[in-house]
N, CA, C and O atoms as CSV, one atom per row, in Angstrom:
chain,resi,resn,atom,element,x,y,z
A,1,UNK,N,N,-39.366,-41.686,-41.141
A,1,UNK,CA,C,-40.481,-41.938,-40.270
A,1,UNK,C,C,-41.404,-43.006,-40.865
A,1,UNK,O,O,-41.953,-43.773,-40.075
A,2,UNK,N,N,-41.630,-43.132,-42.172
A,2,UNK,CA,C,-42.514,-43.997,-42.961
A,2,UNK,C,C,-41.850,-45.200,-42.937
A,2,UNK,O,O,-42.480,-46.225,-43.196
A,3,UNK,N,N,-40.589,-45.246,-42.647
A,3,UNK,CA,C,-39.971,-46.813,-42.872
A,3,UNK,C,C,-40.367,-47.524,-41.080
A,3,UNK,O,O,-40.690,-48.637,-40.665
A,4,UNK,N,N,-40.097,-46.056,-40.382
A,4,UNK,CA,C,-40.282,-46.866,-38.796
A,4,UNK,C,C,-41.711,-47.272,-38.852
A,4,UNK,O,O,-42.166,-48.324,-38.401
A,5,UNK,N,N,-42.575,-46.039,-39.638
A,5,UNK,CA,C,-43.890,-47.088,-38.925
A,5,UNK,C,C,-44.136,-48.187,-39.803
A,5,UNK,O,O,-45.250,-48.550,-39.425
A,6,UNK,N,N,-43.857,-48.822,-40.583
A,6,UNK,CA,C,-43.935,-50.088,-42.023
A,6,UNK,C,C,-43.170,-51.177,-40.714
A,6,UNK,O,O,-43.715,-52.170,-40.231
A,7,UNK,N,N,-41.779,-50.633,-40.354
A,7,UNK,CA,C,-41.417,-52.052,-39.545
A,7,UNK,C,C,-42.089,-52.144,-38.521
A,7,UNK,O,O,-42.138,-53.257,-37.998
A,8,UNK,N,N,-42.600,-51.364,-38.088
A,8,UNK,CA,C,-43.287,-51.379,-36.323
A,8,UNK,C,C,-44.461,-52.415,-36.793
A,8,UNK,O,O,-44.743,-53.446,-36.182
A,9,UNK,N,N,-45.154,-51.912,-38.104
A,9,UNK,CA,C,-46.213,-52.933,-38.417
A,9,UNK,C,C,-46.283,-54.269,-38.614
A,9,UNK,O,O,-46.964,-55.172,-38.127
A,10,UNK,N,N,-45.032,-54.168,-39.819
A,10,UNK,CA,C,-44.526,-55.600,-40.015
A,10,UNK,C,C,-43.921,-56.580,-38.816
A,10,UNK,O,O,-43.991,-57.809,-38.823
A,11,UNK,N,N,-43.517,-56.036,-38.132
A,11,UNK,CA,C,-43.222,-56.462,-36.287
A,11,UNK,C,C,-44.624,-56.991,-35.743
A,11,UNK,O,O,-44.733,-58.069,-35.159
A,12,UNK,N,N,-45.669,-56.138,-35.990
A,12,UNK,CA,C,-46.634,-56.437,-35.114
A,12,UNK,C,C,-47.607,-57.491,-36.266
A,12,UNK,O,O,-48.598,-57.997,-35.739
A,13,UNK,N,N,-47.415,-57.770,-37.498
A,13,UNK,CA,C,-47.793,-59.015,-38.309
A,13,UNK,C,C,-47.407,-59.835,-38.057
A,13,UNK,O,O,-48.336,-60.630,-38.194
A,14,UNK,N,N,-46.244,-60.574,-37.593
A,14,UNK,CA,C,-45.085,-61.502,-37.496
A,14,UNK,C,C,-45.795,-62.438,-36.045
A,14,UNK,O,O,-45.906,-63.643,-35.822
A,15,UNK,N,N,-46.068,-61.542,-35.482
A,15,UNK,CA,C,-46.326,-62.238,-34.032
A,15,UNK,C,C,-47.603,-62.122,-34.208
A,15,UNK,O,O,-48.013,-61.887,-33.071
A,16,UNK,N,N,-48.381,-62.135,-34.816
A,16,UNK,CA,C,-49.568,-62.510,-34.628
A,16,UNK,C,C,-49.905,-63.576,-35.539
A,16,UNK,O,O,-49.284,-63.928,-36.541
A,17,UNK,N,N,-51.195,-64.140,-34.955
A,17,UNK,CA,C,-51.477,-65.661,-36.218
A,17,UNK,C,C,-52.188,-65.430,-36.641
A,17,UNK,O,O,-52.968,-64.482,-36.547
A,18,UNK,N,N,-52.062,-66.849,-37.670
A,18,UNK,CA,C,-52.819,-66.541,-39.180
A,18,UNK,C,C,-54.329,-66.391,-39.148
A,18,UNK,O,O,-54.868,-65.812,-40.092
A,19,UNK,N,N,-55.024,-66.841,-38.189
A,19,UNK,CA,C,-56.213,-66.854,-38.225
A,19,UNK,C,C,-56.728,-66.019,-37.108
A,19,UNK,O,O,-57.807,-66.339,-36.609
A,20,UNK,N,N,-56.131,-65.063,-36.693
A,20,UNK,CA,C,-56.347,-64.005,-36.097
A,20,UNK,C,C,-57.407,-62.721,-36.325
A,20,UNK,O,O,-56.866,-61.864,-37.022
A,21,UNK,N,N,-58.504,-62.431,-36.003
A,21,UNK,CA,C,-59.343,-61.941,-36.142
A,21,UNK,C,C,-59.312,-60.476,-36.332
A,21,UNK,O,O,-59.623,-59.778,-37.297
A,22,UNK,N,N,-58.623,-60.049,-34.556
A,22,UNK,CA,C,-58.981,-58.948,-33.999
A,22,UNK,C,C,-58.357,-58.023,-34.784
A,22,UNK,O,O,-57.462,-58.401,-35.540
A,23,UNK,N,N,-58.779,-56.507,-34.720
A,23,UNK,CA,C,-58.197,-55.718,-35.196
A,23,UNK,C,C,-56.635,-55.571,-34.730
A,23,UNK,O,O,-56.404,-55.557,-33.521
A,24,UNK,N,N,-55.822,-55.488,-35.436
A,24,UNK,CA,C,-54.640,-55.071,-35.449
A,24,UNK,C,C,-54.288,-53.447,-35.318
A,24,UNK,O,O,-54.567,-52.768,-36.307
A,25,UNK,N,N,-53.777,-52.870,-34.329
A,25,UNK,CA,C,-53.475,-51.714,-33.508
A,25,UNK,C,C,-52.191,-51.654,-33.666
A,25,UNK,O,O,-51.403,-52.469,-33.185
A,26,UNK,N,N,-51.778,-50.319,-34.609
A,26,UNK,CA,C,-50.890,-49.676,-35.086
A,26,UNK,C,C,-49.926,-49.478,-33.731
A,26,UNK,O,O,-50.293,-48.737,-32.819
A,27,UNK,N,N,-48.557,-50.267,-33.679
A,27,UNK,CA,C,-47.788,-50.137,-32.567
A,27,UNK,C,C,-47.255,-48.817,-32.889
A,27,UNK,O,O,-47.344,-48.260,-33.983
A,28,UNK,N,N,-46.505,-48.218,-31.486
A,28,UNK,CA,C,-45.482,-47.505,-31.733
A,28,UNK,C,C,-44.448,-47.138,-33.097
A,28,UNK,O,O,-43.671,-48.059,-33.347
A,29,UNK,N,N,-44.361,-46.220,-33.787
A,29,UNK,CA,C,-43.415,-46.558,-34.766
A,29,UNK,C,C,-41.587,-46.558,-34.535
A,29,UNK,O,O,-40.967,-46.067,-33.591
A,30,UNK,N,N,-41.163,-47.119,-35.471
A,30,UNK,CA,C,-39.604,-46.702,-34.920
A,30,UNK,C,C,-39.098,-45.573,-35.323
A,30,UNK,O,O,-39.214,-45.099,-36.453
A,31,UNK,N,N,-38.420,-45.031,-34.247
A,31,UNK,CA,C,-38.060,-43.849,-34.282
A,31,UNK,C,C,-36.336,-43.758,-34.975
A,31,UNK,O,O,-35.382,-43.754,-34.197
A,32,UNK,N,N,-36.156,-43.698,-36.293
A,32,UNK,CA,C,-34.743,-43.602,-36.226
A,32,UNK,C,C,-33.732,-42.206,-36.299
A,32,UNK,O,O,-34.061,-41.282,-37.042
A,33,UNK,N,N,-32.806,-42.147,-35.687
A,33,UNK,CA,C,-31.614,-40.809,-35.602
A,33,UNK,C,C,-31.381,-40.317,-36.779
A,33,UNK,O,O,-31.448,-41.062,-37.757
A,34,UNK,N,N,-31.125,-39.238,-36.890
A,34,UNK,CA,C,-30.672,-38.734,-38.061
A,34,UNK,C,C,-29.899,-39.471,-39.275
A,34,UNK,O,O,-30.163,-39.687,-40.458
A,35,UNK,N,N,-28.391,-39.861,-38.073
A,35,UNK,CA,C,-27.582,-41.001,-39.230
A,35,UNK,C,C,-28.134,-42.359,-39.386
A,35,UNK,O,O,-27.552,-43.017,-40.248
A,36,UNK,N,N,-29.096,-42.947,-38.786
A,36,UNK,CA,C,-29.681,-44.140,-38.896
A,36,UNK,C,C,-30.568,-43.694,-40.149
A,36,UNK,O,O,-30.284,-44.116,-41.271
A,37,UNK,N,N,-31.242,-43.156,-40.017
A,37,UNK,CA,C,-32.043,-42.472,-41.475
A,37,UNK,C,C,-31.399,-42.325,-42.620
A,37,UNK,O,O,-31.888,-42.608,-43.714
A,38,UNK,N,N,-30.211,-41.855,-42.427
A,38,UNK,CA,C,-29.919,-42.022,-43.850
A,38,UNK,C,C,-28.903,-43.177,-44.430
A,38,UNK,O,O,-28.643,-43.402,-45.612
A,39,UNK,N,N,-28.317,-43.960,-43.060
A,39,UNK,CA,C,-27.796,-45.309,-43.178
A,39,UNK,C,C,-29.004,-45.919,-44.164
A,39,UNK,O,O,-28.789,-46.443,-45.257
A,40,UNK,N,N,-30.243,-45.749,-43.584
A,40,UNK,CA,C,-31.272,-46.521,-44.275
A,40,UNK,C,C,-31.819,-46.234,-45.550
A,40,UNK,O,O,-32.337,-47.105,-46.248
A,41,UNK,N,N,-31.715,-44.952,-45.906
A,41,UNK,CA,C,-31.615,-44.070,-47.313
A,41,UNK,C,C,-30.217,-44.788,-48.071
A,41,UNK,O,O,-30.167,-45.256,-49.208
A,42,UNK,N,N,-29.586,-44.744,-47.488
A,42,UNK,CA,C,-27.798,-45.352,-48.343
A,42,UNK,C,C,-28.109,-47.002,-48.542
A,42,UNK,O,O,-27.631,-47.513,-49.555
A,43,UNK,N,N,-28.930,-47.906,-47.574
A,43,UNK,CA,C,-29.214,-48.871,-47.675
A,43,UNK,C,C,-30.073,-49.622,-48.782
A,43,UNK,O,O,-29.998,-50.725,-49.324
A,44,UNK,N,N,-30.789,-48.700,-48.860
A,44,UNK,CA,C,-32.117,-49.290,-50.076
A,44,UNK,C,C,-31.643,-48.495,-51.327
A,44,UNK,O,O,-31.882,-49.102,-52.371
A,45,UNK,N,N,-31.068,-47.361,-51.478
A,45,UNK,CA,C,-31.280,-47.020,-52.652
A,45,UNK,C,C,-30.646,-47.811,-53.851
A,45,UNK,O,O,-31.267,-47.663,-54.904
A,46,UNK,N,N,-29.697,-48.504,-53.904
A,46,UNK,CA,C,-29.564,-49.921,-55.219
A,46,UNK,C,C,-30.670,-50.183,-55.568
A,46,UNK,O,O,-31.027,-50.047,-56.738
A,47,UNK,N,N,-31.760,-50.791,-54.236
A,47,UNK,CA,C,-32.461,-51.601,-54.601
A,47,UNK,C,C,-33.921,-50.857,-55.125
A,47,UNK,O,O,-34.933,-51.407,-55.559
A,48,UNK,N,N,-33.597,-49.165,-54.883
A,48,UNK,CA,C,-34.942,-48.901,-55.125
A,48,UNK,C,C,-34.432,-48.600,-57.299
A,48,UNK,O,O,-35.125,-48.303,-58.272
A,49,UNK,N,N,-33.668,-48.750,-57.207
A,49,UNK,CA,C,-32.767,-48.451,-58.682
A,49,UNK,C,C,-32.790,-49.716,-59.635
A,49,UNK,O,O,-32.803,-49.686,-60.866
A,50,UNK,N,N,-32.793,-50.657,-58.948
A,50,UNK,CA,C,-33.105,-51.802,-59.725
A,50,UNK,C,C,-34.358,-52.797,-59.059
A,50,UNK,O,O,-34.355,-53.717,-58.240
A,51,UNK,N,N,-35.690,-51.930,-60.063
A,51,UNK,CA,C,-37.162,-52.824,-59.886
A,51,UNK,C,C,-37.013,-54.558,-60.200
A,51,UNK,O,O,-37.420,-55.350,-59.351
A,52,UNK,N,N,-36.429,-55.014,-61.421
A,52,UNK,CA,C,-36.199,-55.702,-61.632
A,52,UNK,C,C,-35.633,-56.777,-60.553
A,52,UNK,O,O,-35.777,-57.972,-60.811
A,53,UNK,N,N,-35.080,-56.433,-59.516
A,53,UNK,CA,C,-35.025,-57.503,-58.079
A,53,UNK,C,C,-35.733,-58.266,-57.577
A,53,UNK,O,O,-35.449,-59.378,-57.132
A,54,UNK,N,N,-36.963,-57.611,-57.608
A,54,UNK,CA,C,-38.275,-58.422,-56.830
A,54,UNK,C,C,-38.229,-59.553,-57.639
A,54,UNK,O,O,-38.294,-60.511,-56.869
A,55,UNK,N,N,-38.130,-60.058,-59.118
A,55,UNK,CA,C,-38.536,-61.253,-59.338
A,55,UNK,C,C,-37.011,-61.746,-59.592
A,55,UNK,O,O,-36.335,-60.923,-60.210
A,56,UNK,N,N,-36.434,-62.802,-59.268
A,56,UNK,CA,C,-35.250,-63.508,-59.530
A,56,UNK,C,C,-35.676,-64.270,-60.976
A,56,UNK,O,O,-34.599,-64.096,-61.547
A,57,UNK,N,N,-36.326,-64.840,-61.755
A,57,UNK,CA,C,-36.256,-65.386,-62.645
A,57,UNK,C,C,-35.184,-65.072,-63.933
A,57,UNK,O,O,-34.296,-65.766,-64.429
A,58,UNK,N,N,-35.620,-63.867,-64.205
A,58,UNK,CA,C,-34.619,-63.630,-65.558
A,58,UNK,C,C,-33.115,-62.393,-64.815
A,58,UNK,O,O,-32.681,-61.384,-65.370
A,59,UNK,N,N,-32.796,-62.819,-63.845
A,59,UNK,CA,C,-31.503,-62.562,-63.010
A,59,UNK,C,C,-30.426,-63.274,-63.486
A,59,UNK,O,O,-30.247,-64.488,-63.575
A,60,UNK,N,N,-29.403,-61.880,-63.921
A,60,UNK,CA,C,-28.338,-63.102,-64.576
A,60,UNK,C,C,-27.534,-63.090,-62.735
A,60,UNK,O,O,-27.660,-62.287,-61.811
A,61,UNK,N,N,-26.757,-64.345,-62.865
A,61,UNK,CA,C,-25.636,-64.683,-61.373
A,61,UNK,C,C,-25.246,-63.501,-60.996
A,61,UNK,O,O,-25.387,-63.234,-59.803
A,62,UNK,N,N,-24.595,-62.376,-61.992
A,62,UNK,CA,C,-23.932,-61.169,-61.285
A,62,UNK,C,C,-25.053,-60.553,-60.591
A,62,UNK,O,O,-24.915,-60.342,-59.386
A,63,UNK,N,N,-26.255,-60.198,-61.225
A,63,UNK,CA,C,-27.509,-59.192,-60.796
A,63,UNK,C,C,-27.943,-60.193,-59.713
A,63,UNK,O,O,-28.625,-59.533,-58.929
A,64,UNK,N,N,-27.886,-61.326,-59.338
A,64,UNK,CA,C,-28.395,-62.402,-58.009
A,64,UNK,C,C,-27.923,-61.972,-56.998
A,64,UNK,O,O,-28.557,-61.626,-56.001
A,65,UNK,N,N,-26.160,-61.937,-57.230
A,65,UNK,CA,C,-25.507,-61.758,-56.068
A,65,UNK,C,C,-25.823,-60.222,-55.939
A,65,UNK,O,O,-26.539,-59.800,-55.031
A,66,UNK,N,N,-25.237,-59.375,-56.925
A,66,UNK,CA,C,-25.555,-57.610,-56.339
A,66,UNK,C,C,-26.919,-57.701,-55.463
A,66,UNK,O,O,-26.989,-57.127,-54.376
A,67,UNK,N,N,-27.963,-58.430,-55.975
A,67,UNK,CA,C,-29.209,-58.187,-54.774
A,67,UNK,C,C,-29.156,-58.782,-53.917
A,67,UNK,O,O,-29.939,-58.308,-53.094
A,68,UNK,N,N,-28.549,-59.838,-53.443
A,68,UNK,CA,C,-28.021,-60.742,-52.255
A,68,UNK,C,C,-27.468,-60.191,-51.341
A,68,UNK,O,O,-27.881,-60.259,-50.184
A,69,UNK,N,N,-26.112,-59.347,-51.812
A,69,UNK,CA,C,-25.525,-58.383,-51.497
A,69,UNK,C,C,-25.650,-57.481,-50.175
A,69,UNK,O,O,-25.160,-57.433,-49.047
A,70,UNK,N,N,-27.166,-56.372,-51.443
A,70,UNK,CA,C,-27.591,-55.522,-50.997
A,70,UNK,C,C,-28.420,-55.899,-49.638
A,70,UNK,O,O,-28.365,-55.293,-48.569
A,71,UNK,N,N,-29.031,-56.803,-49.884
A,71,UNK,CA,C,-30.018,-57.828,-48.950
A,71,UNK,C,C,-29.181,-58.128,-48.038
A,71,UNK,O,O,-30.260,-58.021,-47.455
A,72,UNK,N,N,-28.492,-58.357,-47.404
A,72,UNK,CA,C,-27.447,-58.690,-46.665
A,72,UNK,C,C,-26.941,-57.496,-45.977
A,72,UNK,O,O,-26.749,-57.692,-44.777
A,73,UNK,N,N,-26.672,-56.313,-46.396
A,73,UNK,CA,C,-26.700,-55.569,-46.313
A,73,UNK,C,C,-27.397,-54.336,-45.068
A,73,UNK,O,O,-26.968,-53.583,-44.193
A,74,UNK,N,N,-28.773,-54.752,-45.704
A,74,UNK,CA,C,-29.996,-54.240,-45.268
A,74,UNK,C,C,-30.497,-54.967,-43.823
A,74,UNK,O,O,-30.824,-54.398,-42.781
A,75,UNK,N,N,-30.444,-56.495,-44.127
A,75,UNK,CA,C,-29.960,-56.769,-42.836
A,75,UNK,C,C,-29.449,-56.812,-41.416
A,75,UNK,O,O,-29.944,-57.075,-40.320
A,76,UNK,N,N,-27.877,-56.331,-42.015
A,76,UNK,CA,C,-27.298,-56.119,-40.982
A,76,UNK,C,C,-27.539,-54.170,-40.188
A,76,UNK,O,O,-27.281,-53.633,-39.110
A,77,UNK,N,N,-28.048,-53.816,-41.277
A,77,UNK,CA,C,-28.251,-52.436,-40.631
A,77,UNK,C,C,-29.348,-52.503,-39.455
A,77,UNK,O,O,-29.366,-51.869,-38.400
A,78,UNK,N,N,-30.581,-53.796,-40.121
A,78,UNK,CA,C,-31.698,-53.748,-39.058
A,78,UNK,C,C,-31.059,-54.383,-37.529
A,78,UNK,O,O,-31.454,-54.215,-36.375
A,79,UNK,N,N,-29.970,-55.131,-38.057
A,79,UNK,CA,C,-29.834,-55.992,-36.315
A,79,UNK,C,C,-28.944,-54.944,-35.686
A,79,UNK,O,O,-28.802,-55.042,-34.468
A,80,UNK,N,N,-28.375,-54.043,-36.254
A,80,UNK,CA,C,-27.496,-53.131,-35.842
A,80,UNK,C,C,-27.858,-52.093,-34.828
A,80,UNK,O,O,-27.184,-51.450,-34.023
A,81,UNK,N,N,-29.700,-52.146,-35.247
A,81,UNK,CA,C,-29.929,-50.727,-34.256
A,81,UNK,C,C,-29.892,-51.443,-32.824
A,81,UNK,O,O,-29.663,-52.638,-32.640
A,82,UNK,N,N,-30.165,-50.471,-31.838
A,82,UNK,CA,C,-30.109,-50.779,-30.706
A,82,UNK,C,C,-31.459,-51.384,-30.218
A,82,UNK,O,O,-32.246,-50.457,-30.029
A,83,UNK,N,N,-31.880,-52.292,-30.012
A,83,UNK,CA,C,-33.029,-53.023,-29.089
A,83,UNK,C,C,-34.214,-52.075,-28.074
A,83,UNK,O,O,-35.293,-52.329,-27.541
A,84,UNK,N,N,-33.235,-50.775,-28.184
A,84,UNK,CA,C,-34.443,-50.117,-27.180
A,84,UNK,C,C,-35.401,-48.992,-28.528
A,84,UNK,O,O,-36.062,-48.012,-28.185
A,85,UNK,N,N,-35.240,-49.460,-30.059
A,85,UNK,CA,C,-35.647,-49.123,-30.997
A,85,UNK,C,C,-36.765,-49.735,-31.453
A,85,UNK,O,O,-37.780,-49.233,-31.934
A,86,UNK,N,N,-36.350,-51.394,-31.164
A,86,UNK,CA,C,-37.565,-52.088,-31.961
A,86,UNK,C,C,-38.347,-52.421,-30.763
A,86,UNK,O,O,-38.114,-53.272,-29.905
A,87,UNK,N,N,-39.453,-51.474,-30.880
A,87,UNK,CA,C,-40.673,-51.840,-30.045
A,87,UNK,C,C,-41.393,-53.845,-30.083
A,87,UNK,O,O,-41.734,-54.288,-31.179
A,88,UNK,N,N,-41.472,-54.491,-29.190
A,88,UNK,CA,C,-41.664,-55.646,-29.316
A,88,UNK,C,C,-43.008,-56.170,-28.544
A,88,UNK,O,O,-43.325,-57.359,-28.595
């Protein structure tokens, strides 16, 4: 439930501009299914295992690609859900 409402937000940052004033109003969150939930649990957990991702600098090539990977990954799970998910 905490990941749907983070993207619903981050959804509703994206489309708005930078010099945008008004308060920003917590959309709908996404609601995901049981197995979508834990698709998304199976999805991140590499990356919640290796902190060291967030900065690429001292990444050797193998640890680049494993987070590339995973990133890629994570990705395709988001374009995967169905459209009547991501509130727009």
């Amino acid at each position: 439930m905490l990941a749907g409402q983070h993207l619903s937000m981050l959804m509703a940052l994206e489309k708005r501009g930078h010099a945008d004033q008004f308060l920003l109003r917590a959309p709908s969150p996404i609601i995901f299914s049981d197995q979508d939930a834990q698709h998304l649990l199976d999805a991140v957990k590499p990356a919640r295992a290796h902190p060291e991702w967030v900065t690429a600098i001292e990444l050797t090539a193998g640890q680049r690609k494993q987070r590339d990977d995973q990133n890629d990954s994570l990705c395709q799970f988001f374009r995967s859900l169905p459209r009547a998910q991501v509130h727009t």
